[in-house]
N, C-alpha and C positions, 0 to 999 in steps of 0.2 A: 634323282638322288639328292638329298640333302648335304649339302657339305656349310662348312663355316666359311666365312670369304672375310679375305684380309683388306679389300677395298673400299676405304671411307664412304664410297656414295653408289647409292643405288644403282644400276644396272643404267644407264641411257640408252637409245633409239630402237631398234624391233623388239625387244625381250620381253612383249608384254604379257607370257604367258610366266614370268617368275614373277615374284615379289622377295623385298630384303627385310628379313623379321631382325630386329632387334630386340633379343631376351637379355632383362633386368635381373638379377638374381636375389630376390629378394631378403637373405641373409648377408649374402656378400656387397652386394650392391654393386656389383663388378656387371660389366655389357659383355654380350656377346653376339656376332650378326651371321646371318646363315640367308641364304640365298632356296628358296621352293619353289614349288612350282604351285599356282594358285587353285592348282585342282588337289592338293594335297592334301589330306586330314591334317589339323594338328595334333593327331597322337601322333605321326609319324616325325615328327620334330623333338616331342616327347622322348620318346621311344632312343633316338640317336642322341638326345640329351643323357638323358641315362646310363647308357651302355658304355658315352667316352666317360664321364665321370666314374663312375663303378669300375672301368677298367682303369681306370689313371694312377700309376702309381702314386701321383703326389697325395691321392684323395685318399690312401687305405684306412689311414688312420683318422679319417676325418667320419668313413661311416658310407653307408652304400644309402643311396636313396628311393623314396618310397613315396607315396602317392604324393605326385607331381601334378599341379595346376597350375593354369596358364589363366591370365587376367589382363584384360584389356579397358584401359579405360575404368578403372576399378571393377568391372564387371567380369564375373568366372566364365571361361570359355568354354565351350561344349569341344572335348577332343575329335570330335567327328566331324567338328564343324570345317572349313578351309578358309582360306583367305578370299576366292573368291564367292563364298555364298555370302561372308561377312563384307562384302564391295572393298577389301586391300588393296590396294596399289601403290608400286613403287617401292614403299618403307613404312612399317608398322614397327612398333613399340609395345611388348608385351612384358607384362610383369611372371616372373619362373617363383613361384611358391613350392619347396617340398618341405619332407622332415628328414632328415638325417638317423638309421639305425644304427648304432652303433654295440656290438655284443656282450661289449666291457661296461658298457655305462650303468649297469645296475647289475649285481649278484646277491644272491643270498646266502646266507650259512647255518646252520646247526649247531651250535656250540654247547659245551658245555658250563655252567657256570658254580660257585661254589655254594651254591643252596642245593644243588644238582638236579635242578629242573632246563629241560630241555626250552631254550632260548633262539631266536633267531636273530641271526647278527644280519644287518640290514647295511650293506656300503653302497652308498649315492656317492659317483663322479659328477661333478657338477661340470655340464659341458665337454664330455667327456676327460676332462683333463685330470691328470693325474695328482697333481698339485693340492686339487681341491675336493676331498674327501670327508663326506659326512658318513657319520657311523651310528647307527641306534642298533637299539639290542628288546627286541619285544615280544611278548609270549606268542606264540602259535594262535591264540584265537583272538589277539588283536588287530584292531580295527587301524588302518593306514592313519585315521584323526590323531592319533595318538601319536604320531611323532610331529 
């Protein structure tokens, strides 16, 4: 089983069948260490990375995430792969790449306007944030260059 471990240092004396992954979050830049077992895919690190965040209260408003890569060494990991077909031990350092969905961060509208041609009101949250709110307004058979 995968759990996070609150222990500054790798595992010491028989444990050599774990290794301590250290994930980087590559937007937050915030660590986090989880203890597996060296026969373990790393989707299954994946997979339990996903599901606390998506379930986290603090995260709802920040957006559920979505394809999730894991990098080592700047080099993209194969999720099938494990720690030990890659020779891990001890403690690995892996960089967490996803994107953030978020539902609100783009809508569209219909509007009507006073020429009375049917217009499409375009709102961009920049970053999901509410704050920051771009608004175009473009015909139906324009092209995204146009804004």
């Amino acid at each position: 089983q995968i759990s996070p471990t609150n222990h500054p240092q790798p595992a010491q004396g028989g444990d050599q069948g774990r290794v301590v992954i250290i994930t980087r979050d590559a937007q937050t830049h915030c660590t986090r260490r989880w203890t597996i077992k060296r026969a373990d895919p790393f989707q299954k690190l994946v997979t339990v990375f996903i599901n606390q965040h998506n379930q986290s209260k603090n995260n709802l408003n920040r957006g559920t995430i979505q394809n999730v890569t894991l990098h080592h060494n700047h080099k993209q990991l194969n999720l099938n792969d494990t720690p030990f077909t890659l020779n891990m031990r001890g403690q690995a350092t892996l960089d967490i790449h996803y994107q953030l969905h978020t539902p609100s961060s783009s809508r569209h509208f219909i509007s009507q306007h006073n020429n009375n041609t049917n217009k499409i009101m375009l709102k961009l949250r920049i970053n999901g944030s509410d704050k920051n709110i771009q608004e175009y307004h473009i015909q139906p058979n324009d092209t995204f260059d146009k804004l």
